[in-house]
N, C-alpha and C positions, 0 to 999 in steps of 0.2 A: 539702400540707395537704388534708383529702379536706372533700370536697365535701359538702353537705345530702343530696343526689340519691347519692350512695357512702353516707353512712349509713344512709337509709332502707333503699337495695340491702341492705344489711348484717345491719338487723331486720330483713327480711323472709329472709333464707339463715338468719337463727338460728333463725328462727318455724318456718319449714317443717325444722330440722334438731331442734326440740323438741319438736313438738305433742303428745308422749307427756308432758311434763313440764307442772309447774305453773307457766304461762306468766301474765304482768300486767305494763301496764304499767310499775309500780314494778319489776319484776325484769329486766323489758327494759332498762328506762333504766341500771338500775344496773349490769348487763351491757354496755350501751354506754357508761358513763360519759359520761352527755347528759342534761341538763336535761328532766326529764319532763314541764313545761308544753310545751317546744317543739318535743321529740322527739312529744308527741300534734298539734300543730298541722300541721309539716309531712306526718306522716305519712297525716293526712286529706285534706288540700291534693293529696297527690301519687298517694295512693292511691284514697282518696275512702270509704272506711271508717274508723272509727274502729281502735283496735288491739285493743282486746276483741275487735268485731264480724268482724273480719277473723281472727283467730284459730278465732272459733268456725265462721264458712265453709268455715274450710280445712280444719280437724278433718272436718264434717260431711260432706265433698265425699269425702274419701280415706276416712272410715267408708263411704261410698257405693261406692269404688272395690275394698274390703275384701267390702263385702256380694256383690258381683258375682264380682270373680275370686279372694277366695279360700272354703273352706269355714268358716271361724273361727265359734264363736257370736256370737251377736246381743249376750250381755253382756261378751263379750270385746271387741268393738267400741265399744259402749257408754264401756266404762271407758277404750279408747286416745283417745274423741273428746270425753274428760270428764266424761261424766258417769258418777253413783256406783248407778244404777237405770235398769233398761231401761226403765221407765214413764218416766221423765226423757228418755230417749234417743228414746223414740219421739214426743212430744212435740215434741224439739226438730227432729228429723229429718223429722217432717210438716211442721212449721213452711216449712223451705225445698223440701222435694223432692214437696208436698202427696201423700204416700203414705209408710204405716208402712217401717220396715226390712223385715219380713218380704214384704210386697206387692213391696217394689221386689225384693228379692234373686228373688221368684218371675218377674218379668218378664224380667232375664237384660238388661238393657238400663242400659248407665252414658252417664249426662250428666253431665260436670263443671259445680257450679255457680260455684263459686270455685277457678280456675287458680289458679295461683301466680304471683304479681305480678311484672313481670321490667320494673325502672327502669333503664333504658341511657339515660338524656340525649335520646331519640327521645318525640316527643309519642304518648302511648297512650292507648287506650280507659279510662277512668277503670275501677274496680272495680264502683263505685258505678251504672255506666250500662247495663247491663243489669238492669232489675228483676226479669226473670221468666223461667224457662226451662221449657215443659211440651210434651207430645207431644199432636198432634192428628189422628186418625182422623176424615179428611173425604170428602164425597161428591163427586160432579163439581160442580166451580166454574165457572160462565159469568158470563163478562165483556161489556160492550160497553164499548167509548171509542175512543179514538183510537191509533194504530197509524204507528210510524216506526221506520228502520234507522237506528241509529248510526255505517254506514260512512261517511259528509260529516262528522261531528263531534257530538258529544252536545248543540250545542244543540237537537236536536231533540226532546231529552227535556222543554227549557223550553215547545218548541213544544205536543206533546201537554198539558200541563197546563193550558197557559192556554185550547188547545181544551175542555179537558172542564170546567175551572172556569165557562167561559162556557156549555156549554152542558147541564150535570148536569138541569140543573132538570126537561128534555125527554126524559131516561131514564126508562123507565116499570118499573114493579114490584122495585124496589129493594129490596135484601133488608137492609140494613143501611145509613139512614141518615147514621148517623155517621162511615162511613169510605171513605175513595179507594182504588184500586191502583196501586201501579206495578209493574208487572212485565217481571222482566228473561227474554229468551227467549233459552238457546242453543240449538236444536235444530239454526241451521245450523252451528255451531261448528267447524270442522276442530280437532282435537284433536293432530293429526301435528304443525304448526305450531309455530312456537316462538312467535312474538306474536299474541297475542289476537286475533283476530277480530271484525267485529261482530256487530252482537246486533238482534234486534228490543226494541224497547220498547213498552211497550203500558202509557197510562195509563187505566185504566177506571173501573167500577161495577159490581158485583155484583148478579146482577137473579136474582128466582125464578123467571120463565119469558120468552123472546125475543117480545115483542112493538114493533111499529111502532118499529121503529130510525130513532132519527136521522139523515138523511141525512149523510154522509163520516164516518159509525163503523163500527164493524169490531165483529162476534161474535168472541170467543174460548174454547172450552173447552178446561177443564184436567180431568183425567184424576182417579177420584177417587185418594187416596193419602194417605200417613201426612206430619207431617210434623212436623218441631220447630220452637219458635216461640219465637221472642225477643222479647219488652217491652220498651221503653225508654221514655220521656220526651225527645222536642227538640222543634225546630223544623220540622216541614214544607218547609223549603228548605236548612235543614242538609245536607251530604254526608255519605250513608251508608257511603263509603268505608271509614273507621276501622271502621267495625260489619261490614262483611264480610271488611274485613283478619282483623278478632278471628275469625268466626266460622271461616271456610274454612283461616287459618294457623296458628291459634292451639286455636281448641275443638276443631274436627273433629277434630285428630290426637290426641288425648288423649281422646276418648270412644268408644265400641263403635257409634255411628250408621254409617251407611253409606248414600253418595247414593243417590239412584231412578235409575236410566240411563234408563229409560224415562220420567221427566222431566225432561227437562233445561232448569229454568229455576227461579228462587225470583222469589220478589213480598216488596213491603213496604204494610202498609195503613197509611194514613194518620189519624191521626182528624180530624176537622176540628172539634173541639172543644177550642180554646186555654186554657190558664190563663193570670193574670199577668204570667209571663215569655214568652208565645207562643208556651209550649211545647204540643204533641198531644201523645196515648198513639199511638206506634208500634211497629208489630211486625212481624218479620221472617221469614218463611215458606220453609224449605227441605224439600222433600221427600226422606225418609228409607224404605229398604226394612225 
């Protein structure tokens, strides 16, 4: 007898095997012969989209991947990703990629923004948990905070936080109140190595200019560089684990980015401004050539 988690698998190999066709829930369900109240509940529960919205994602993401690597027109993509008018098309394609088809196809650079969902019984990254994916042309970044190797063990990354939470207030010329750093630093990384190595960690603040450092912080700059930046919505003590499984195993292989060598380290900023659930806006910073 299969499973909830097998049928879902299931709509989701027809979704991505039709996208060309007149996909809806009603045509789903009946396709799967499954109860359409509850083939819509688990598939948001598991997916974390609705099946409209994940449909039109996926359309959108592979019209992106159309735009790039092959020549096709813009209204021959248009009608494969559904819609019946390139003004439709461009619309809706601003909407998640904030730049027309034609802009994007000129820049020669594919970001997927909705992979194709892959349900193995293994706890995943929700669909739903990435809000945002956009590219950032930035300048040199200078940090001060607190500075420790994770070869003794990562509580030392608890250590730096609760340094810098206690002593932010004393960082002078902050350039953005609202958010922390952590940043993770491979530069000494042996790469020959078959197990990971450690890392420096550096939880900071982002200052406009280096003045009167607090004494036991540490200056850091980061080199300027491009980078792509991930949005989400948690908790600030959440583990980011899952979000860089997705990013590093999952997106990177499936988009035209390519790491910086000459940086070798991403950061995550924090925001220190909670909703109701005590969740922050978080965003994930990897530099891209």
């Amino acid at each position: 007898m299969k499973t909830n988690i097998d049928t879902i698998q299931e709509v989701i190999e027809y979704i991505d095997n039709h996208l060309e066709e007149n996909l809806s829930l009603d045509s789903i369900s009946n396709e799967m012969n499954y109860s359409k109240y509850h083939l819509s509940r688990m598939f948001v529960s598991v997916v974390g989209f609705t099946v409209h919205s994940y449909i039109q994602r996926r359309r959108l993401t592979e019209a992106a991947r159309l735009l790039i690597f092959t020549d096709k027109p813009i209204m021959e993509i248009a009608l494969f990703a559904g819609y019946e008018t390139q003004q439709s098309f461009t619309i809706g394609f601003k909407a998640l990629f904030r730049s027309t088809p034609q802009a994007f196809r000129k820049k020669r650079e594919f970001y997927p923004f909705q992979l194709k969902f892959v349900v193995d019984g293994i706890e995943k990254l929700r669909g739903d948990k990435i809000m945002d994916i956009r590219t950032v042309d930035s300048e040199k970044i200078t940090l001060i905070g607190y500075q420790k190797n994770t070869q003794f063990g990562f509580f030392v990354i608890g250590k730096c936080w609760r340094n810098i939470h206690a002593k932010k207030q004393f960082i002078h010329h902050r350039k953005d109140i609202d958010f922390l750093i952590g940043l993770n630093d491979y530069t000494k990384w042996d790469l020959s190595k078959e197990k990971q190595p450690a890392f420096d960690y550096f939880a900071a603040a982002e200052v406009d200019k280096v003045e009167n450092v607090p004494k036991g912080m540490e200056i850091k700059e980061l080199p300027a560089s491009k980078y792509i930046v991930f949005s989400f919505r948690a908790k600030c003590e959440d583990s980011l684990q899952p979000v860089a499984d997705y990013i590093y195993k999952e997106w990177f292989p499936q988009s035209s980015c390519q790491l910086n060598e000459n940086a070798r380290y991403d950061f995550a900023k924090y925001g220190e401004q909670t909703d109701k659930d005590g969740k922050s806006l978080i965003e994930y910073w990897v530099p891209i050539i």
